[in-house]
N, C-alpha and C positions, 0 to 999 in steps of 0.2 A: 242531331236534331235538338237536343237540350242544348248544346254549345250555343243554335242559334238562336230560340227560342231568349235565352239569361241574357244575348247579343242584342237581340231587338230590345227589350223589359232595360237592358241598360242604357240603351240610346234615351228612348221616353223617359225615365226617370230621369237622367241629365237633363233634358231638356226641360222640363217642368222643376226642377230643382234652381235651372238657367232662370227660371222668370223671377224669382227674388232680386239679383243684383242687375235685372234688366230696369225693374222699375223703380229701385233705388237710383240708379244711373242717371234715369228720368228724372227721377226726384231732383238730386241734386246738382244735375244741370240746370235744372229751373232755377233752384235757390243764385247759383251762379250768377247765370244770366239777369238775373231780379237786380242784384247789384250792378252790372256795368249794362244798365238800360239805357242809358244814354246815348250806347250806339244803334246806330241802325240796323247794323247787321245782326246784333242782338237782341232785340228786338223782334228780329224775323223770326229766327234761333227759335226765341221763347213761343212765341206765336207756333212754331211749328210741334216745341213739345208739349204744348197743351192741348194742340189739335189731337196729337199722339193719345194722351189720356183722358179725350174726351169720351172715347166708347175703349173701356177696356177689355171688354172680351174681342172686340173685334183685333184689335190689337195685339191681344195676346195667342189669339190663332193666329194673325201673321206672322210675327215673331217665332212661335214655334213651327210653322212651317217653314221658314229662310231656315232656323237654326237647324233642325233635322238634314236638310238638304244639303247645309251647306256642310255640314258634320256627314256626310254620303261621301259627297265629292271629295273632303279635305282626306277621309280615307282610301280611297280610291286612287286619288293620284300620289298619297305617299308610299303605299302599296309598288305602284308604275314606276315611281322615283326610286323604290327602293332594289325592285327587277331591273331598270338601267343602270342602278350601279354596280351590280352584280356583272351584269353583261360588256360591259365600259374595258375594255383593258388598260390597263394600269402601265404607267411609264418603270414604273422601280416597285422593288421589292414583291416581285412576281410569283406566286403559287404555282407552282405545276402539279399534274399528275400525272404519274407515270403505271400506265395499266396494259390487260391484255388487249391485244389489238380489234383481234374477230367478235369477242365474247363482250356482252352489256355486263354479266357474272365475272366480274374478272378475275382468273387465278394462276397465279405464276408459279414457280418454282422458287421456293427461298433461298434457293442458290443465287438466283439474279439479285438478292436485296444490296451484299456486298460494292458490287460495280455499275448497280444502278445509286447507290446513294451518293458516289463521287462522280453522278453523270458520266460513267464509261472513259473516264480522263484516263489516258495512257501513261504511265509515269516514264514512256518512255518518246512522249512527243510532249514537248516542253510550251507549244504554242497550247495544249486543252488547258479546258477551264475548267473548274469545280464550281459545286454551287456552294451558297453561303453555309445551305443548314441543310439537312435530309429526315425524314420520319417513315417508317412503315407501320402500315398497320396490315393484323391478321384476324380477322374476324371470327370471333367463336362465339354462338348460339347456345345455352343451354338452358336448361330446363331445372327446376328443384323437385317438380312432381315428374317421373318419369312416365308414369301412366295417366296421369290428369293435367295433359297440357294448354293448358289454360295462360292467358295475355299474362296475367298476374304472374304466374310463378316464370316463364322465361325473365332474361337476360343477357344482352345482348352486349358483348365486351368487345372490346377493342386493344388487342396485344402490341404491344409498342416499347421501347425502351422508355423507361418511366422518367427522363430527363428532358426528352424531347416532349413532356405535356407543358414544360416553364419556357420552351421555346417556342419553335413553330406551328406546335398544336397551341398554345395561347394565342399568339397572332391569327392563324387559321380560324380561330372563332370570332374573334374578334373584327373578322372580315365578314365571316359568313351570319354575323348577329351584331351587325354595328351599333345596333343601338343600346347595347347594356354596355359600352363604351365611355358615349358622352357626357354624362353624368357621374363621372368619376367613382367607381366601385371597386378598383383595384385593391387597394393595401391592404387591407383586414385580409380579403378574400383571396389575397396572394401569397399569404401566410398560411392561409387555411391549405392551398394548393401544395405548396413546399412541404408540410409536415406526412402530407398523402404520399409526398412522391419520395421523400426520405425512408417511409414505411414498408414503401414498394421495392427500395433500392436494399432494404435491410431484409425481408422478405420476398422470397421470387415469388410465393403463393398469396401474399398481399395482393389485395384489390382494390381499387376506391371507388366507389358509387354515388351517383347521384340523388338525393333525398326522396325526388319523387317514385324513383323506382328502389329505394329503400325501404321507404313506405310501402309497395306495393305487394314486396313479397316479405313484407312482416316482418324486419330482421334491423338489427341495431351495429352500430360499431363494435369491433370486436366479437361479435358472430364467428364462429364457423360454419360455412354450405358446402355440401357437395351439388356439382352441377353436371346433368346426364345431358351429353354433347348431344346435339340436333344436328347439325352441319358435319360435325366432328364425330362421325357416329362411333360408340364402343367409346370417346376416351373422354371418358368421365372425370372432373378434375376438382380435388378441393379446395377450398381457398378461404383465407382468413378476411374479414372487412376491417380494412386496416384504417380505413379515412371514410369521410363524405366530402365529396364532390361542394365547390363554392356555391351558396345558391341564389344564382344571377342569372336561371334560364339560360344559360348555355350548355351545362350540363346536368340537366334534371332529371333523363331518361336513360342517361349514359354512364355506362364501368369503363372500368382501364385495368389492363392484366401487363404480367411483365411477359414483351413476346416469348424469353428464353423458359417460363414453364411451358409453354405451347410445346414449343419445337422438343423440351426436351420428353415432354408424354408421347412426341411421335416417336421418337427415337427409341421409348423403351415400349412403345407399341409391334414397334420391331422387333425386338429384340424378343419379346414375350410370342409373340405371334409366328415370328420366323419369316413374315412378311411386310412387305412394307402398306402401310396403310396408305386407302385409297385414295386421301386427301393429301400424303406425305411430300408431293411433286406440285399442289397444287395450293397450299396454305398460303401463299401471299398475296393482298388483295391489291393494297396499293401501296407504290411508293411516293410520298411527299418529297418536290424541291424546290427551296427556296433561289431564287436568281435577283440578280439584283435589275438587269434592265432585258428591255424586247433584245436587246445584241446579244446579249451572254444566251438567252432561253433559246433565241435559233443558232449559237454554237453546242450549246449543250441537247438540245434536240436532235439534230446534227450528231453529235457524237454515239447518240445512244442510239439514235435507229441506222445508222453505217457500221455499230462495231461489229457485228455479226456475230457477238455473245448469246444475241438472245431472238433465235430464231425458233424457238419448240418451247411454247407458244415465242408468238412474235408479239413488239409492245410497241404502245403508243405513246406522244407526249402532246397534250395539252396543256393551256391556259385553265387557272379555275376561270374565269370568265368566260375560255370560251365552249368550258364544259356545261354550263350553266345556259350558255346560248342555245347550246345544243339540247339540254333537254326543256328549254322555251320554244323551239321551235315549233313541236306539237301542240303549244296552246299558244302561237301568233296570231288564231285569227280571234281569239278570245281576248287578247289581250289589247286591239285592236280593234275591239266591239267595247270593251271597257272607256279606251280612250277616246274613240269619235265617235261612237254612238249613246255609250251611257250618261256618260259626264254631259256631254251639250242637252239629253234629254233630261238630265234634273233641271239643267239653267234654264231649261223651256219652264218644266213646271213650275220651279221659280218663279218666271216671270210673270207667269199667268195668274201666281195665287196672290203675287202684289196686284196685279193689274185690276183681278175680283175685289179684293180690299178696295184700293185706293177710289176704284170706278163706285162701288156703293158709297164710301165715303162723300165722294163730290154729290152724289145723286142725292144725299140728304143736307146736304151744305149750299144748297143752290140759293135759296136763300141770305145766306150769309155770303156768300163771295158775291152777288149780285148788292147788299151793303157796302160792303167792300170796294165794289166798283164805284158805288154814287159816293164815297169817302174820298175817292182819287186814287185808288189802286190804278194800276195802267194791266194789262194782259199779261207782259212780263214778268209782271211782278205777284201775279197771282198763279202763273205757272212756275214760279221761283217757289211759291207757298209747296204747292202740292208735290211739287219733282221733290222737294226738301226732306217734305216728310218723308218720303216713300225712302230716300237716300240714307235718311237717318233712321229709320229701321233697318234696313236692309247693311247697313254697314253697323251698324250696335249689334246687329243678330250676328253677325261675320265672326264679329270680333270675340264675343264669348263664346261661340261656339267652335273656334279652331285655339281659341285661349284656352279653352277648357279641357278640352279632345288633347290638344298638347300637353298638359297638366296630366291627364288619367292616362295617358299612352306612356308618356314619357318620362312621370317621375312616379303615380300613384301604384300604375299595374309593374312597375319595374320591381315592386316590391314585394306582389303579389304572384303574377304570374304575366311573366316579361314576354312580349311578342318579338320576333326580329328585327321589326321595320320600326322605324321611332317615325314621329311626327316632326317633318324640315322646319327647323326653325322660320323658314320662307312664306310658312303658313302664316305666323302672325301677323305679316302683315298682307299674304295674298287672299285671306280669308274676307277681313274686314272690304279689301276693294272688291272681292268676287260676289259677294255678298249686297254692296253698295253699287255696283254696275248693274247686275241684273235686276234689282230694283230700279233702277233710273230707266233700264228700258223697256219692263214691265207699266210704268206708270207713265209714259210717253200720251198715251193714246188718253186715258181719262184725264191728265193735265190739260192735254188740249180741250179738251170737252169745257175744264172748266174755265177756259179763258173764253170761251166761246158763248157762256150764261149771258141772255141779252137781261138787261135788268127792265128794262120792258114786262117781258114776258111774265118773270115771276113775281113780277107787282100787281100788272095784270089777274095773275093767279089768288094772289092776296088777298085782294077786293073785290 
């Protein structure tokens, strides 16, 4: 509720922050156009941005209505943009996962990680293929307060060999959070990364965290925690903070463990107990594999569900895309109500709150466009006047407002607190036209009106 509450209060503030360089823009378009008055088209130009700041409140509530709206929609479909790319399957360099098949909870036997990581290749049929890369993760849950378990003191680790985070877990974020990408943020913070995973490879009880959940349970690098397993019940495990985590919003809520302390506390869970513990058959969650194209991923899919290794539980293989489709599909028709019903319903409102504007405007310029006409204006050229205007707010409000929205998505909160989805650079320039169309056809109807002022009439009225 606060998330959204600080979400609205930031849109209004941009947008009222937006009217400074809207009417500077104004400004020195005029001065512009004041110099090459000689044309005629400039001339109209001018004409049109003076008409602009002739009532400036009215104006400035138009303006921040386009820019609000069109700052809706330009969120909204990068949002859509950013769920089709997820869902899109990829030619090369293909993600798989390989999980249980029955179970949403998936849990293997870490027996399978071995011949699931070489995709089930037989070394003794020379046509299988291997994939590029492989990663497992083992999920461990624990707690710092055993009796006061509260959000704050879990954390939530991810057991992996601590090389595969500079490989295919880099790439895998990098996929699943494209936008702290574009903007080039690597080098520092791939140094910060390598130093984590050197500490984890010299340490098996090394851990490396992420700042925000660093922060949350109070503790600094080079800490020691004990953590009372949730998932893992009874196997309580210590561990030194040997790093923090890059912080670029990809990993700010997220640890990395090295998998071999896991396995090796089950192992002396055994051995202490005389039994094997309950989770001992079931500690693999999933296996990562890289493939390089759709051919290799349906031989290697192919291999792993025909080897009959791994029938107790039995596993699946998917695409990340089309694991990702798959949990889209329960919100298709949401997404669906986003794309044809929300989106056309701001262009409506759009167009209606130019079409309020522009139509009071004429109603008080009847007058003046009726001079106008006894000057030698012709109809076109007075509906040229008013479609203008309306065109030229609605494509200035466009323009700053998906210039801006791109600016605080894309570079400002990247620094702050990084979202997944960036703002398409496609915006710059489909803001400005989406902005400047629905303005032209919001102002259709009053344009006509005013080529339509018989100067008769309001002369008539005069005297």
């Amino acid at each position: 509720m606060l998330t959204t509450i600080l979400v609205v209060l930031g849109v209004i503030a941009l947008a009222f922050a937006a009217l400074l360089p809207f009417f500077a823009l104004l400004f020195l378009s005029e001065r512009a156009l004041g110099w090459l008055s000689g044309s005629l088209a400039a001339k109209f130009v001018l004409m049109m941005m003076k008409s602009l700041r002739r009532n400036l409140l009215r104006t400035s509530l138009t303006y921040l209505a386009v820019f609000v709206l069109v700052l809706v929609v330009t969120a909204v479909w990068s949002m859509l943009d950013y769920v089709d790319g997820m869902m899109n399957e990829k030619a090369s360099n293909i993600k798989v996962i390989v999980s249980e098949k029955w179970q949403a909870s998936s849990h293997m036997p870490f027996a399978y990680a071995a011949r699931l990581s070489v995709g089930a290749a037989d070394p003794t049929r020379p046509q299988d293929v291997q994939p590029l890369d492989s990663m497992t993760w083992q999920i461990y849950v624990g707690s710092l307060d055993a009796n006061k378990k509260t959000r704050d003191s879990f954390v939530v680790m991810i057991g992996l060999e601590p090389i595969k985070l500079l490989t295919i877990m880099d790439e895998l974020l990098a996929e699943i959070v494209p936008a702290q990408r574009q903007y080039g943020v690597e080098s520092q913070q791939r140094t910060q990364l390598e130093a984590g995973v050197r500490a984890m490879e010299r340490n098996k009880r090394g851990m490396i965290i992420g700042k925000k959940r660093l922060d949350a349970i109070r503790k600094k690098v080079g800490d020691r925690i004990t953590l009372t397993g949730m998932n893992f019940k009874d196997v309580n495990l210590e561990f030194d903070i040997v790093g923090e985590l890059p912080e670029s919003g990809r990993y700010d809520e997220t640890a990395f463990m090295h998998r071999d302390y896991l396995n090796d506390a089950l192992d002396a869970y055994e051995r202490t107990k005389k039994t094997k513990h309950p989770m001992a058959d079931r500690s693999l969650d999933i296996v990562w594999l890289k493939v390089a194209d759709q051919e290799q991923y349906s031989r290697i899919a192919g291999q792993i569900e025909g080897s009959g290794y791994f029938n107790n539980p039995p596993v699946k293989c998917e695409t990340l895309s089309s694991a990702v489709a798959t949990v889209m599909e329960s919100y298709r028709e949401l997404v669906w109500g986003l794309r044809w019903l929300l989106s056309p319903a701001i262009l409506i409102v759009m167009a209606l709150v130019i079409s309020n504007a522009i139509s009071l405007s004429v109603r008080e310029r009847r007058t003046e466009l009726a001079v106008l006409k006894v000057l030698g204006f012709a109809p076109l050229q007075v509906l040229t006047l008013v479609l203008g205007e309306a065109l030229l707010i609605g494509a200035i409000s466009g323009l700053l407002s998906t210039g801006l929205t791109f600016f605080t998505v894309n570079i400002l909160l990247r620094t702050v607190n990084p979202v997944p989805a960036a703002i398409p650079t496609a915006a710059l320039w489909w803001g400005p036209v989406l902005g400047g169309a629905t303005a032209l056809m919001g102002s259709l109807l009053p344009a006509g009106n005013a080529c339509r002022v018989r100067v008769s009439e309001v002369f008539a009225r005069v005297t």
